[in-house]
LOBATOR-977934 format. One record per residue: residue number from 1; residue in one letter; x, y, z of N, C-alpha, C in turn. Coordinates in pm, 1 decimal, decimal comma. Layout:
BEGIN
  pos  code     neast    nnorth       nup    caeast   canorth      caup     ceast    cnorth       cup
  NUM     A         X         Y         Z         X         Y         Z         X         Y         Z
...
***
This chain:
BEGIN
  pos  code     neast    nnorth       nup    caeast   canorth      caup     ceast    cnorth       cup
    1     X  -15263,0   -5965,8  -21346,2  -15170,5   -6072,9  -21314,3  -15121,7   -6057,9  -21170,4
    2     X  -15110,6   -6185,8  -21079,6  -15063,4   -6148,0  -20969,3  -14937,9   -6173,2  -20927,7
    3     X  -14880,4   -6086,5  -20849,3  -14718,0   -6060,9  -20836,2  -14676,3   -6195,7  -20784,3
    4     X  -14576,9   -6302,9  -20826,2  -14510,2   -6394,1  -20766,8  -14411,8   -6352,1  -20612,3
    5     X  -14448,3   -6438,3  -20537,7  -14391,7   -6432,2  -20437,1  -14330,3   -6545,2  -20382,8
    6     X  -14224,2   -6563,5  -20363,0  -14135,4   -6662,4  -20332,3  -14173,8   -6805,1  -20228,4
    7     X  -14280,5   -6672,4  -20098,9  -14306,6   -6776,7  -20044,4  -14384,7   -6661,3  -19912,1
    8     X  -14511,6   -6708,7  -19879,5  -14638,0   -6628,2  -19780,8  -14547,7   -6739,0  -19660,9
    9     X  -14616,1   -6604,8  -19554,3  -14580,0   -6664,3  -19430,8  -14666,5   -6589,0  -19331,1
   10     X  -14700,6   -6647,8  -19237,2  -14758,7   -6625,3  -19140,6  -14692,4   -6496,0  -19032,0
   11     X  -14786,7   -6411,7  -19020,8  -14709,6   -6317,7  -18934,4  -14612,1   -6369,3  -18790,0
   12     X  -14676,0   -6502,1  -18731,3  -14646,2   -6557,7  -18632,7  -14515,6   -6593,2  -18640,2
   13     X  -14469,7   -6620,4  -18802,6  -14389,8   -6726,1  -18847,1  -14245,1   -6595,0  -18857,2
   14     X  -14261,0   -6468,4  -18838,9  -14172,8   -6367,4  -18836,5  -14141,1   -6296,8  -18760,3
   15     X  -14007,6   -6306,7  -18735,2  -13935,3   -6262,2  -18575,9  -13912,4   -6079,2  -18564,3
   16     X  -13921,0   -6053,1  -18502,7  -13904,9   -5907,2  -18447,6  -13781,8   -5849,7  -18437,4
   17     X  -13699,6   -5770,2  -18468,5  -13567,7   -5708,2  -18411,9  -13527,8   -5599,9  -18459,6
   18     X  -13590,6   -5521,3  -18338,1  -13616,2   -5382,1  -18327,3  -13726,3   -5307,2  -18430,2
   19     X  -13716,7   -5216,1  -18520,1  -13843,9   -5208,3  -18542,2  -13858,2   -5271,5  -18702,9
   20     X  -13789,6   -5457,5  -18718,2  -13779,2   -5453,4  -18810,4  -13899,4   -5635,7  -18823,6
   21     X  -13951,0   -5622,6  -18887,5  -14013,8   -5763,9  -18882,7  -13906,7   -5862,3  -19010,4
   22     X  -13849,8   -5910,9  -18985,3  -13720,4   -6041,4  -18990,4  -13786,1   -6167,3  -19052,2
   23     X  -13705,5   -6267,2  -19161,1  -13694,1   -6453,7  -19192,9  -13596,8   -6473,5  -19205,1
   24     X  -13587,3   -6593,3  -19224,3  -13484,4   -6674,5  -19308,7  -13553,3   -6664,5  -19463,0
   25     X  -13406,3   -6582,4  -19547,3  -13469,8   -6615,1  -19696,8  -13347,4   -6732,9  -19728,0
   26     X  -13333,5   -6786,0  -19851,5  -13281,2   -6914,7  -19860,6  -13079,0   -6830,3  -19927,4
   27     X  -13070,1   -6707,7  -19968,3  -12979,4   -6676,8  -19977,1  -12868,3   -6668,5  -19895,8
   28     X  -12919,4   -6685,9  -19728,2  -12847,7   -6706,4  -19606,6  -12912,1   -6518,5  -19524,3
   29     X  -12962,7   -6421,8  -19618,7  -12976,7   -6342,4  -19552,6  -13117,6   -6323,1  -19509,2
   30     X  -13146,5   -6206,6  -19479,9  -13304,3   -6175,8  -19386,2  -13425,6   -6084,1  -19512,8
   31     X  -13547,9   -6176,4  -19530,9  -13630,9   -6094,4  -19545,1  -13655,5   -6006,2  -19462,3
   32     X  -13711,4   -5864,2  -19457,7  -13681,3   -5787,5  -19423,4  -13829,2   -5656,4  -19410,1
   33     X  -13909,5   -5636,6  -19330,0  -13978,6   -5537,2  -19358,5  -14041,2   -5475,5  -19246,6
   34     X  -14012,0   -5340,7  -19248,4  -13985,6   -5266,3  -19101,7  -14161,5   -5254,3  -19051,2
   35     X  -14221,6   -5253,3  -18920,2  -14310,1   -5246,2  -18855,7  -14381,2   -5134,2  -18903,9
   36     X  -14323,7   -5051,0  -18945,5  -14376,2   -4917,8  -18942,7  -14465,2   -4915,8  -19092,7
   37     X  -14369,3   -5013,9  -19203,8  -14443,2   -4979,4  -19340,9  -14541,3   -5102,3  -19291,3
   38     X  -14500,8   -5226,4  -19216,1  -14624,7   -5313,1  -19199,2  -14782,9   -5251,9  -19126,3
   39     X  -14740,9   -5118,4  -19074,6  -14843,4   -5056,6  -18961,8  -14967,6   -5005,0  -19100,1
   40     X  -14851,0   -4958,6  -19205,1  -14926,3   -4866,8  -19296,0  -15007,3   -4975,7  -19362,7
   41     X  -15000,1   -5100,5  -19403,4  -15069,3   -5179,3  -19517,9  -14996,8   -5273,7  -19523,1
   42     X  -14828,4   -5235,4  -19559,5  -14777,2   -5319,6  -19635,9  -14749,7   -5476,1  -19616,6
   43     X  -14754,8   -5541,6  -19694,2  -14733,1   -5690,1  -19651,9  -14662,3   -5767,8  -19720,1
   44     X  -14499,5   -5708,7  -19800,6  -14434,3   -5761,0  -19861,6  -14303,0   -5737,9  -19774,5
   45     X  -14242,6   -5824,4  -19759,1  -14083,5   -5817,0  -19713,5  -13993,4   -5875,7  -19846,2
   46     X  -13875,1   -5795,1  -19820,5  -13801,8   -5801,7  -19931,1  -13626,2   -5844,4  -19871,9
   47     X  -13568,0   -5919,7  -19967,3  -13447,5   -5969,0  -19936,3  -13366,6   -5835,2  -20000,3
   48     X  -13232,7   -5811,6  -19913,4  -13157,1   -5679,2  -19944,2  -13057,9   -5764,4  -20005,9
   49     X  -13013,3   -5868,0  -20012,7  -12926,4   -5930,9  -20057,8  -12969,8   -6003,7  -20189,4
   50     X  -13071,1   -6039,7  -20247,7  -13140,2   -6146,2  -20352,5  -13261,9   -6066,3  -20388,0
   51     X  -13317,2   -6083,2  -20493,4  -13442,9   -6004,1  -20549,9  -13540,4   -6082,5  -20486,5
   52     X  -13579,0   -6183,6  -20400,6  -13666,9   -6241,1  -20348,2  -13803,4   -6180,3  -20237,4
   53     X  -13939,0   -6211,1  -20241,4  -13964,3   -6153,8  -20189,4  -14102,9   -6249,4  -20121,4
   54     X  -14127,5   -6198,6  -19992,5  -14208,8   -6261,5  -19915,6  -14361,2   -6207,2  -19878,9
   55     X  -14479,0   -6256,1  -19887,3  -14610,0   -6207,7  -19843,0  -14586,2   -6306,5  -19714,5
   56     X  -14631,5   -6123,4  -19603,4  -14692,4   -6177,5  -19474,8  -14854,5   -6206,6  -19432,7
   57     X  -14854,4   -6309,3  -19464,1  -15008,4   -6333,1  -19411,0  -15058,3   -6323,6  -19285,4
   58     X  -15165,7   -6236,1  -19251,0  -15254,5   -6203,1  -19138,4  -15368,0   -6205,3  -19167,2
   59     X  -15442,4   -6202,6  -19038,4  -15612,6   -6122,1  -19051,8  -15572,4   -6001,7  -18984,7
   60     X  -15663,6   -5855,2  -19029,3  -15682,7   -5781,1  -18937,4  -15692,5   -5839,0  -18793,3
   61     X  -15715,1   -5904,5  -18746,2  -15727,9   -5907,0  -18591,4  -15600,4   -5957,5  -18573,0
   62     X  -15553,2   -5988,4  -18625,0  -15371,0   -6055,5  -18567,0  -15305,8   -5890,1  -18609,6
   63     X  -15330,1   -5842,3  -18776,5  -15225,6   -5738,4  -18770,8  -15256,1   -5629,3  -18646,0
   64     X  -15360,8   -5588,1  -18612,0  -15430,1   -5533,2  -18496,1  -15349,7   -5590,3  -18389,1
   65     X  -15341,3   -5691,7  -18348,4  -15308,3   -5741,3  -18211,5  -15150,9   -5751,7  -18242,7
   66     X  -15082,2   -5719,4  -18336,1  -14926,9   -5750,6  -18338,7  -14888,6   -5611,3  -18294,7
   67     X  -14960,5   -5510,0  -18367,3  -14938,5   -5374,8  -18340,6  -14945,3   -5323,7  -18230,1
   68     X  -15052,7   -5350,8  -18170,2  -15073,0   -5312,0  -18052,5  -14950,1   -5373,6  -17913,3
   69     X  -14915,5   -5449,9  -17981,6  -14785,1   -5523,5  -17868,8  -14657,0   -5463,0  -17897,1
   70     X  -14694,0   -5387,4  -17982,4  -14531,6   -5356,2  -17997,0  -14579,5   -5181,6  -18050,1
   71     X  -14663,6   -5160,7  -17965,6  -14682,1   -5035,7  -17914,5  -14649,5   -4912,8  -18096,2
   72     X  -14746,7   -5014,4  -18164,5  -14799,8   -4901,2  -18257,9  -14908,1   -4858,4  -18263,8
   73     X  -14937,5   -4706,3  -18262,2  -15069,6   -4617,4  -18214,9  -15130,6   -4604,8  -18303,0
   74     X  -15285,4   -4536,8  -18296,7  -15377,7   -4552,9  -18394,6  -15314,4   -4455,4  -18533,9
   75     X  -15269,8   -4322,9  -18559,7  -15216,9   -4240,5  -18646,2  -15112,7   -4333,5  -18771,8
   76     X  -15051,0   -4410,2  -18661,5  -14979,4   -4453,3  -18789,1  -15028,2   -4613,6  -18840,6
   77     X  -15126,6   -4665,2  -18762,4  -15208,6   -4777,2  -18805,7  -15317,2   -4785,6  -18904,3
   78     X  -15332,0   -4881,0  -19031,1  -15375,8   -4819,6  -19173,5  -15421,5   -5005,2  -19216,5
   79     X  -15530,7   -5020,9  -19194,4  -15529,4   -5128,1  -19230,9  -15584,0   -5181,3  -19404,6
   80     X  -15540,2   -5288,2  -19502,2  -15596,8   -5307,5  -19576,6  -15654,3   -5418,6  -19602,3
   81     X  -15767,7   -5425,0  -19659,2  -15845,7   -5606,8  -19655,4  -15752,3   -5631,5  -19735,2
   82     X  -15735,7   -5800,8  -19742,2  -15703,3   -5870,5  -19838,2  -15780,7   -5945,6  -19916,6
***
């Protein structure tokens, strides 16, 4: 069965601040999911305020090219197909 997700979004579509990749969730607060677990695989952001939760959609060549701009190195870069 596959996990419900509130709502996929485009990596483009998610703002940066500091080492945290940032939305608008509809509770008024921020999906939420730090660069570092996005470096490893992960591609779920989660609301700290509401059980809601978001898939970031990429290709390897965007998660590749996001990383690399914001100066994450190969050791902690981990990519997974989708």
């Amino acid at each position: 069965m596959d996990t419900f997700h509130y709502e996929e979004v485009r990596l483009t579509e998610m703002r940066v601040e500091g080492e945290m990749l940032r939305y608008p969730c509809p509770c008024g607060d921020l999906f939420e999911l730090s660069v570092k677990d996005f470096a490893a695989g992960a591609d779920v952001a989660q609301c700290p305020t509401c059980s809601l939760t978001l898939r970031i959609i990429c290709t390897d060549t965007e998660r590749r090219a996001f990383l690399s701009q914001h100066g994450v190195e190969g050791s902690e870069l981990c990519l997974v197909s989708v």
